[in-house]
C-alpha positions as a Markdown table, in Angstrom:
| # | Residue | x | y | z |
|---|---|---|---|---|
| 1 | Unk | 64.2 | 52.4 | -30.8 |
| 2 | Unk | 63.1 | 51.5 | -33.9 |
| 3 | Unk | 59.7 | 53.3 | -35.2 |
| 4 | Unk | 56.5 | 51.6 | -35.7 |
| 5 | Unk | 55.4 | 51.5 | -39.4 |
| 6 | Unk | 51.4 | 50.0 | -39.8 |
| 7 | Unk | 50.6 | 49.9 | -43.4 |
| 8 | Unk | 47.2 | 49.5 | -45.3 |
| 9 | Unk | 46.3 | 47.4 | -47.9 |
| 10 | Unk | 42.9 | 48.5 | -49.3 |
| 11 | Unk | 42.2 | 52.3 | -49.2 |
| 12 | Unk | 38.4 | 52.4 | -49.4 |
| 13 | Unk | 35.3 | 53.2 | -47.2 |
| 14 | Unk | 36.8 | 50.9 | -44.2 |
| 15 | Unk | 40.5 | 51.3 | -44.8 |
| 16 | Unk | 39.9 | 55.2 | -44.2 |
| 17 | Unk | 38.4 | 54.8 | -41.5 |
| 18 | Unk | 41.5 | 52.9 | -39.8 |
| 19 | Unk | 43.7 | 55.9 | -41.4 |
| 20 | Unk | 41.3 | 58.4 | -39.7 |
| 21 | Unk | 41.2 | 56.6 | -36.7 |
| 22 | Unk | 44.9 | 55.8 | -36.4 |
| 23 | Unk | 46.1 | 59.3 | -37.2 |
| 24 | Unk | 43.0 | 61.4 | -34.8 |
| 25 | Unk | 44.0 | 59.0 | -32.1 |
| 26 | Unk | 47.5 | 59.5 | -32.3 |
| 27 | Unk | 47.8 | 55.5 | -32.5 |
| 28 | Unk | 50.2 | 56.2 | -35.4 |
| 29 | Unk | 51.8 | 59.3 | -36.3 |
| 30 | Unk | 50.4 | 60.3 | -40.3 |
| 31 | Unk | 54.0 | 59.7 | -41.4 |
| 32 | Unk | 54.1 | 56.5 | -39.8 |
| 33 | Unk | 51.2 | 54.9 | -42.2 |
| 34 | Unk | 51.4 | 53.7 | -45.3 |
| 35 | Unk | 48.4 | 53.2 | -47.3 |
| 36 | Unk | 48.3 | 50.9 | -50.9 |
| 37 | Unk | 45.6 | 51.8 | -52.7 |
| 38 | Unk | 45.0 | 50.5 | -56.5 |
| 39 | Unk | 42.9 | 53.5 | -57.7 |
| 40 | Unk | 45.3 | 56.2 | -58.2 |
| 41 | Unk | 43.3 | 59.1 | -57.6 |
| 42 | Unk | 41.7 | 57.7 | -54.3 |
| 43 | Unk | 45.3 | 57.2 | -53.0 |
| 44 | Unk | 45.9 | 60.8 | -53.8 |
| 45 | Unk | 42.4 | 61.9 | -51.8 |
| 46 | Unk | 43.8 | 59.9 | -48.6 |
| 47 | Unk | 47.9 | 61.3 | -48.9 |
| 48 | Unk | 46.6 | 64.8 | -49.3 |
| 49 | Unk | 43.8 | 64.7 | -46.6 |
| 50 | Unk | 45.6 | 62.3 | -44.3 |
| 51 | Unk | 49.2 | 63.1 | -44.6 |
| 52 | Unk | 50.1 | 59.4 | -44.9 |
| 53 | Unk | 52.7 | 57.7 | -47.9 |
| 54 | Unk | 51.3 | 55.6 | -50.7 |
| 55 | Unk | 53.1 | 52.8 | -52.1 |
| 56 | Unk | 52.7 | 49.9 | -54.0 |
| 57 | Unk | 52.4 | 46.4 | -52.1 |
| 58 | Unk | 56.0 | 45.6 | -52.3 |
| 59 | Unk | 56.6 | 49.0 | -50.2 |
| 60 | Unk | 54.0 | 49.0 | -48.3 |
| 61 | Unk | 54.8 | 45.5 | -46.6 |
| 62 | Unk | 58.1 | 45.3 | -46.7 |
| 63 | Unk | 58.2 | 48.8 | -44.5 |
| 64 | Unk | 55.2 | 48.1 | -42.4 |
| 65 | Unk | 55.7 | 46.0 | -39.0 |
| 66 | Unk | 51.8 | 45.5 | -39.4 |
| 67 | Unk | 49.7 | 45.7 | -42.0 |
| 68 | Unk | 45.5 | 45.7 | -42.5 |
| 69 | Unk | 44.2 | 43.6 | -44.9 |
| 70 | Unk | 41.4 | 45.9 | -45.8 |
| 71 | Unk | 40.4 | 44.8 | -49.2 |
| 72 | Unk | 37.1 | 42.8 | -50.2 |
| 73 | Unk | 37.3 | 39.4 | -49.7 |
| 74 | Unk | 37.2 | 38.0 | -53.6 |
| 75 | Unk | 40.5 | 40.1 | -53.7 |
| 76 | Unk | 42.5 | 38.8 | -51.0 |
| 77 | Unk | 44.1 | 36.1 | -52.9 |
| 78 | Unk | 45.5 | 38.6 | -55.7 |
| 79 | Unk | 47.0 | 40.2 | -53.0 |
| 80 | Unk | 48.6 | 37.7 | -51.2 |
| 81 | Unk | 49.9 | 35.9 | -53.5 |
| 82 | Unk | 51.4 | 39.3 | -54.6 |
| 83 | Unk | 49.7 | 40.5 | -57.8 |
| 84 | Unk | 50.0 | 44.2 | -59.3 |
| 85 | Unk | 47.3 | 45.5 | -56.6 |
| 86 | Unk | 48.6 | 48.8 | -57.7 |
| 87 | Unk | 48.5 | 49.3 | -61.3 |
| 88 | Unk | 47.0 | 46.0 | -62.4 |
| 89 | Unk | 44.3 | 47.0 | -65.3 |
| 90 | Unk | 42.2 | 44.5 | -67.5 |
| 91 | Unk | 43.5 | 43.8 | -70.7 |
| 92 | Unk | 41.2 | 41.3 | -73.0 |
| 93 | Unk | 39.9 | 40.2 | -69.5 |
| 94 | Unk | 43.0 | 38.6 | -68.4 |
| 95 | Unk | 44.8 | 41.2 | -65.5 |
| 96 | Unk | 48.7 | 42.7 | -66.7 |
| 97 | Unk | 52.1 | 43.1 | -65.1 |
| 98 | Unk | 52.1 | 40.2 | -62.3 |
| 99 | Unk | 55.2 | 41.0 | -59.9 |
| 100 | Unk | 56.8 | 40.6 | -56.6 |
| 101 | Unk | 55.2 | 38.7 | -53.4 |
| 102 | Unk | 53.8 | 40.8 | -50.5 |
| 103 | Unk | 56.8 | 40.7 | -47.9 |
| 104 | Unk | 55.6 | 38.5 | -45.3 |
| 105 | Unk | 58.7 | 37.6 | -42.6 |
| 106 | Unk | 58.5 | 39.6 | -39.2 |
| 107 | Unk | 55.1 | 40.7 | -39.6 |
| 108 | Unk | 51.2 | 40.9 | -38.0 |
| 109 | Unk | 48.8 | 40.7 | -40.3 |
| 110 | Unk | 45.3 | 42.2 | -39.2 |
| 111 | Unk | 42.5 | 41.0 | -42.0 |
| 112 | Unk | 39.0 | 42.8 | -41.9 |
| 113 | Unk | 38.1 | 40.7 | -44.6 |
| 114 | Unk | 34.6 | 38.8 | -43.6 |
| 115 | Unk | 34.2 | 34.7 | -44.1 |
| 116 | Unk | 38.2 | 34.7 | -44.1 |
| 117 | Unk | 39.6 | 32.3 | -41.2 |
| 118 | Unk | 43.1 | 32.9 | -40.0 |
| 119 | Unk | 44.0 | 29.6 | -41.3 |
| 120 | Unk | 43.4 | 30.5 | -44.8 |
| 121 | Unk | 45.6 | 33.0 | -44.1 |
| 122 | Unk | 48.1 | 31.0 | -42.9 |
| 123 | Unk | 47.8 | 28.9 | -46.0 |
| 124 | Unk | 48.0 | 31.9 | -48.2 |
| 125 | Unk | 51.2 | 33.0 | -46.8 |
| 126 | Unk | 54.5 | 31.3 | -45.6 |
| 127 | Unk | 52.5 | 28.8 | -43.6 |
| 128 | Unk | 53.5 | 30.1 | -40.3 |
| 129 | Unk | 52.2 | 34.1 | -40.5 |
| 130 | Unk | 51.2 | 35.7 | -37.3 |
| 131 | Unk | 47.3 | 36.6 | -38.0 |
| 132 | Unk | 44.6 | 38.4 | -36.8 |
| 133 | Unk | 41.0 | 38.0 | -37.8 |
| 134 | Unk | 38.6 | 40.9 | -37.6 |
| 135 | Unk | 34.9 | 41.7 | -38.0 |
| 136 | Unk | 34.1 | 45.4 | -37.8 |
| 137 | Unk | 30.8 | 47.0 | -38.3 |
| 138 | Unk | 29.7 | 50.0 | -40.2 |
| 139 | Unk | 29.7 | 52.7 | -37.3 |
| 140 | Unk | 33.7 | 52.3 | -37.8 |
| 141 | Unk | 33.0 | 54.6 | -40.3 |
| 142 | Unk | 32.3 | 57.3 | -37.8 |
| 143 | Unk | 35.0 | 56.2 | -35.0 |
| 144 | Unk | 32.0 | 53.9 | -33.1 |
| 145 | Unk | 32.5 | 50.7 | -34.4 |
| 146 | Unk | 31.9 | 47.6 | -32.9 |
| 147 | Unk | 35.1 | 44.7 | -33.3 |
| 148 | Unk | 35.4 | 41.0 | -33.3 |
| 149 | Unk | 38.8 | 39.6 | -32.8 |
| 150 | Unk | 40.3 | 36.1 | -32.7 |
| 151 | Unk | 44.0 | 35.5 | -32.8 |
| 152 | Unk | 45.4 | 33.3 | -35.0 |
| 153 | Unk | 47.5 | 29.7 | -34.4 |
| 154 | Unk | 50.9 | 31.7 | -34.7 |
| 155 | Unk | 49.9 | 35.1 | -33.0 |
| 156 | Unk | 51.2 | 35.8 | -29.7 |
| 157 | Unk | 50.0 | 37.7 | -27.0 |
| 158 | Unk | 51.9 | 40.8 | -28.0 |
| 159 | Unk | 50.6 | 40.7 | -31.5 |
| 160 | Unk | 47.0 | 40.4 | -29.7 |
| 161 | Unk | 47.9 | 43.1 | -27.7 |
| 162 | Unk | 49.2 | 45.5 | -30.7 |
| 163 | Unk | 45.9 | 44.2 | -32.7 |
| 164 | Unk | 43.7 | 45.3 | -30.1 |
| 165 | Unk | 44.8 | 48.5 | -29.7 |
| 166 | Unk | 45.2 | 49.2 | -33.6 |
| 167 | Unk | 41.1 | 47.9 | -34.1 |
| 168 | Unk | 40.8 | 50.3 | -31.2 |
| 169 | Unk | 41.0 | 53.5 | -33.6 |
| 170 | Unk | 37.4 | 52.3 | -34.7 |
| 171 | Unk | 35.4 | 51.6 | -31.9 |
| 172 | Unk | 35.4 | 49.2 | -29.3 |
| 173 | Unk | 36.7 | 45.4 | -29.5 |
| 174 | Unk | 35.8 | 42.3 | -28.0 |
| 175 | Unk | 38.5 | 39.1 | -28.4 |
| 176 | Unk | 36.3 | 36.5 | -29.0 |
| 177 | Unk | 37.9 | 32.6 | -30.1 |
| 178 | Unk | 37.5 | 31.7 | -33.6 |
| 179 | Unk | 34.5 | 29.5 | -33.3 |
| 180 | Unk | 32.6 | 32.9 | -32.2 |
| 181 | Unk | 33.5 | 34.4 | -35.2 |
| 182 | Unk | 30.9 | 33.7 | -37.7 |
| 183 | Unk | 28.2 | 34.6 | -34.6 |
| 184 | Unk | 30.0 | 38.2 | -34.1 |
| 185 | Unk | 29.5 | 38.6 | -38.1 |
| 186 | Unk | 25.5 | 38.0 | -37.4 |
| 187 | Unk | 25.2 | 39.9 | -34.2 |
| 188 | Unk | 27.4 | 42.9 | -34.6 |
| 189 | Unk | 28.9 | 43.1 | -38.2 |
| 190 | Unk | 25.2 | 42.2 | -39.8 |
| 191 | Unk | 23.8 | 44.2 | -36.6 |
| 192 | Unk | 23.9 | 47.9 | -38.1 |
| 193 | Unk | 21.3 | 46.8 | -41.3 |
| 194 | Unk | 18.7 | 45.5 | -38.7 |
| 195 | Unk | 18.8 | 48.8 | -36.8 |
| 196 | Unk | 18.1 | 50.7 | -40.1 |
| 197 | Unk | 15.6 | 48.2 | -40.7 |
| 198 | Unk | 13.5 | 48.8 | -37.4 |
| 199 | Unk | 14.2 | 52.6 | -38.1 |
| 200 | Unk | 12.8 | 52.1 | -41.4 |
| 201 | Unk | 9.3 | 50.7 | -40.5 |
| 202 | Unk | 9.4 | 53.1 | -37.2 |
| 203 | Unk | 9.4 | 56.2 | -39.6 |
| 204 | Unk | 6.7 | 55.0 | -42.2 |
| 205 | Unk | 4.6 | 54.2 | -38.9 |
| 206 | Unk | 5.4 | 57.7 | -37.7 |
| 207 | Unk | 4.2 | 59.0 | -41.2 |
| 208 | Unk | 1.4 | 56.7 | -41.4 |
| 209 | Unk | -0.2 | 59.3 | -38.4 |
| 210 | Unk | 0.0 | 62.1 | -40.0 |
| 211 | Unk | 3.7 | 63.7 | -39.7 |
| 212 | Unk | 5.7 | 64.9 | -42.7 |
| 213 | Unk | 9.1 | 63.1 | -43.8 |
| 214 | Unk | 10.8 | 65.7 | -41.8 |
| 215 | Unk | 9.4 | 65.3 | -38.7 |
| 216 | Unk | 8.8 | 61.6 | -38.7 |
| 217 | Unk | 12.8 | 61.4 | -39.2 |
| 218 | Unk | 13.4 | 64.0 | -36.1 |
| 219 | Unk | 11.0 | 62.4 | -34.0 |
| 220 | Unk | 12.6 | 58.7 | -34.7 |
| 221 | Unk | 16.7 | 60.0 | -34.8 |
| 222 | Unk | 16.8 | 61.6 | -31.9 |
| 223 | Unk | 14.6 | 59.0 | -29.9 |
| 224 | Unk | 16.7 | 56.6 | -31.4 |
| 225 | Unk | 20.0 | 58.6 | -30.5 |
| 226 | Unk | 18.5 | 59.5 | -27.0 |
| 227 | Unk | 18.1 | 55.7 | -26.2 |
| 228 | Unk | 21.1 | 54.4 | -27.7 |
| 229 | Unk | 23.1 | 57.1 | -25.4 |
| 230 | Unk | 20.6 | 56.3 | -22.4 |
| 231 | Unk | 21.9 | 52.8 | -22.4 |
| 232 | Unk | 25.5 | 53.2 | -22.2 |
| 233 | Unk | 25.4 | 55.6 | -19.9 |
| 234 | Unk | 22.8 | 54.1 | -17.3 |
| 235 | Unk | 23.6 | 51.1 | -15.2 |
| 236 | Unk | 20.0 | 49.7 | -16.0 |
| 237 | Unk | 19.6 | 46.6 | -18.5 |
| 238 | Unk | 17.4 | 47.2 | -21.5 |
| 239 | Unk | 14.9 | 45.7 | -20.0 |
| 240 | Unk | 15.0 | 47.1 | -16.7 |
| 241 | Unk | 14.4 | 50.6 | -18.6 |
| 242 | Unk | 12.1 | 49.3 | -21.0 |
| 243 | Unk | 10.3 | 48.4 | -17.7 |
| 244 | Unk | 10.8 | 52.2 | -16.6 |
| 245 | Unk | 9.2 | 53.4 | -20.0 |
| 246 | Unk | 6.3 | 51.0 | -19.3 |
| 247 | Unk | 3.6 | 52.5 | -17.1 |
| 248 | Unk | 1.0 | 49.9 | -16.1 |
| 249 | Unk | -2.5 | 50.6 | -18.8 |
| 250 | Unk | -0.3 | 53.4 | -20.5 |
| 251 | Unk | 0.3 | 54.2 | -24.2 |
| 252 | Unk | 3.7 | 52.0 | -24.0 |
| 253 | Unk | 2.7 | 49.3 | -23.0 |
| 254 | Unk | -0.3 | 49.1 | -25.2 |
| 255 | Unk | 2.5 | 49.0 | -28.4 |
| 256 | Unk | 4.4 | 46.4 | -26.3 |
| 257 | Unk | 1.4 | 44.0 | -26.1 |
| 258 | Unk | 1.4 | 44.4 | -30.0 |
| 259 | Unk | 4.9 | 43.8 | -30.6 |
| 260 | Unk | 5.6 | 41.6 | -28.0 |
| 261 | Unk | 2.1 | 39.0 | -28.5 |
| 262 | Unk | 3.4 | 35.8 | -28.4 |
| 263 | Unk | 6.5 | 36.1 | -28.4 |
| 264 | Unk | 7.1 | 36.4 | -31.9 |
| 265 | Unk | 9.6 | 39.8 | -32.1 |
| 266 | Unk | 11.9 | 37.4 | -29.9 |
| 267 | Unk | 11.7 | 34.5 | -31.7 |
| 268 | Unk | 12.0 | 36.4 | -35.2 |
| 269 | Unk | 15.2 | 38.1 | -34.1 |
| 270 | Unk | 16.6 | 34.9 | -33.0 |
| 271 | Unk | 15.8 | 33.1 | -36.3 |
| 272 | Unk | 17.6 | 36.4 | -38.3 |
| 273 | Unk | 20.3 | 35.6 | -36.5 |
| 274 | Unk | 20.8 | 32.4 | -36.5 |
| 275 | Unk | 20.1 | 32.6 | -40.5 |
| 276 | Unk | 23.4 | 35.2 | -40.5 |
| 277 | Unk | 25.2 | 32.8 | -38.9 |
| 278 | Unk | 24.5 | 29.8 | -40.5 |
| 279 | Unk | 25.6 | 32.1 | -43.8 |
| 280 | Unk | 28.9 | 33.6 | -42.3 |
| 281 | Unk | 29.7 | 30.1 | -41.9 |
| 282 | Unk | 28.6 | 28.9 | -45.6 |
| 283 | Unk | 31.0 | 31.8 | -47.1 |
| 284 | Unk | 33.9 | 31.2 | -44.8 |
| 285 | Unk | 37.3 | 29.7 | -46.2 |
């Protein structure tokens, strides 16, 4: 039987987090990926620490059975339509040494890259490419990502399958259809920078009554932590132990009368969200 190859295109923040994930779950043996990265010195970093081939984009997708798209969006085209994404270097601001086409026959494609909908990838390619769309989060980072997934017009269920359980090395994933998309980039791809954004104003608050930097950040971390872990473990709702926290005249629910008067934490959260949405959908092409 032949081997599965699963190659990388992109080798920064996020595409070492798939190699990480990939090679600590045993999805992939180390051998079995192949990363392209343009910055020679990074691909070093992840072949030494990683044990996984480099190659250049010709390599990398003519060997790999599946490859991640894990580059930043205003580079995706370069890449597909097969410029030097290895060694290209500005030269009087025009980019040098153009050459072959990424090898596209027999082959998933997984893109991470936001605003990007499977039929532009389609487009992009030999019309007919069997694509994946994906919106990770920033906990990927760390192994505890959150994953959007829609499969693309020519994907079948077996490529759904195989992208599921390769996104799988990050987090958790939820397949979604494409209309959803933009929505899972405002709830759980955006979602990370409003959680540091409550944190933020919880610590300053916790410092605005006297404690030090130090303990502000331990008191608000490992409540935060506590919580977080409280609510996947329990079969309660948010609510239900928000409820449970509440004791009728107590401290908590004095705070909850201030943050929850007339129903304006609600409503703001729905109008931030709705604002990423209607933004995801702006950008997409």
């Amino acid at each position: 039987m032949k081997k599965k190859i699963i190659g990388i295109i992109g080798g920064g923040n996020m595409g070492e987090a798939f190699i990480k994930g990939l090679v600590e779950k045993k999805l992939f043996l180390s051998s079995n990926v192949l990363v392209c990265e343009a910055d020679e010195k990074r691909a070093r970093y992840l072949k030494d620490k990683y044990r996984v081939q480099t190659g250049d984009l010709l390599k990398v997708s003519t060997q790999s059975s599946t490859l991640i798209l894990a580059v930043k969006p205003q580079d995706i085209e370069n890449v597909l339509v097969g410029a030097d994404f290895m060694s290209a270097r500005l030269s009087g601001g025009h980019k040098v040494r153009p050459y072959n086409k990424i090898h596209v026959s027999n082959k998933l494609f997984i893109s991470i890259a936001a605003g990007l909908t499977t039929s532009f990838f389609e487009k992009h390619l030999n019309g007919q490419a069997r694509v994946v769309r994906a919106m990770p989060n920033m906990p990927a980072l760390i192994g505890e990502g959150m994953t959007g997934v829609c499969q693309g017009r020519f994907a079948s269920l077996a490529d759904m399958k195989e992208a599921l359980r390769v996104l799988s090395a990050v987090g958790k994933v939820v397949e979604v259809s494409e209309k959803y998309m933009d929505a899972v980039t405002a709830v759980s791809g955006s979602g990370p920078a409003y959680v540091f954004l409550f944190v933020e104003a919880w610590i300053k608050a916790a410092q605005a009554l006297g404690f030090n930097d130090k303990q502000a950040q331990d008191l608000v971390y490992e409540t935060l932590c506590g919580s977080a872990h409280l609510l996947k473990e329990t079969h309660f709702s948010a609510g239900e132990l928000r409820a449970k926290v509440t004791s009728k005249k107590g401290t908590t629910e004095a705070a909850m009368k201030v943050l929850l008067a007339g129903n304006k934490f609600s409503h703001m959260m729905t109008r931030a969200l709705t604002a990423a949405q209607k933004r995801a959908g702006e950008l997409a092409r």
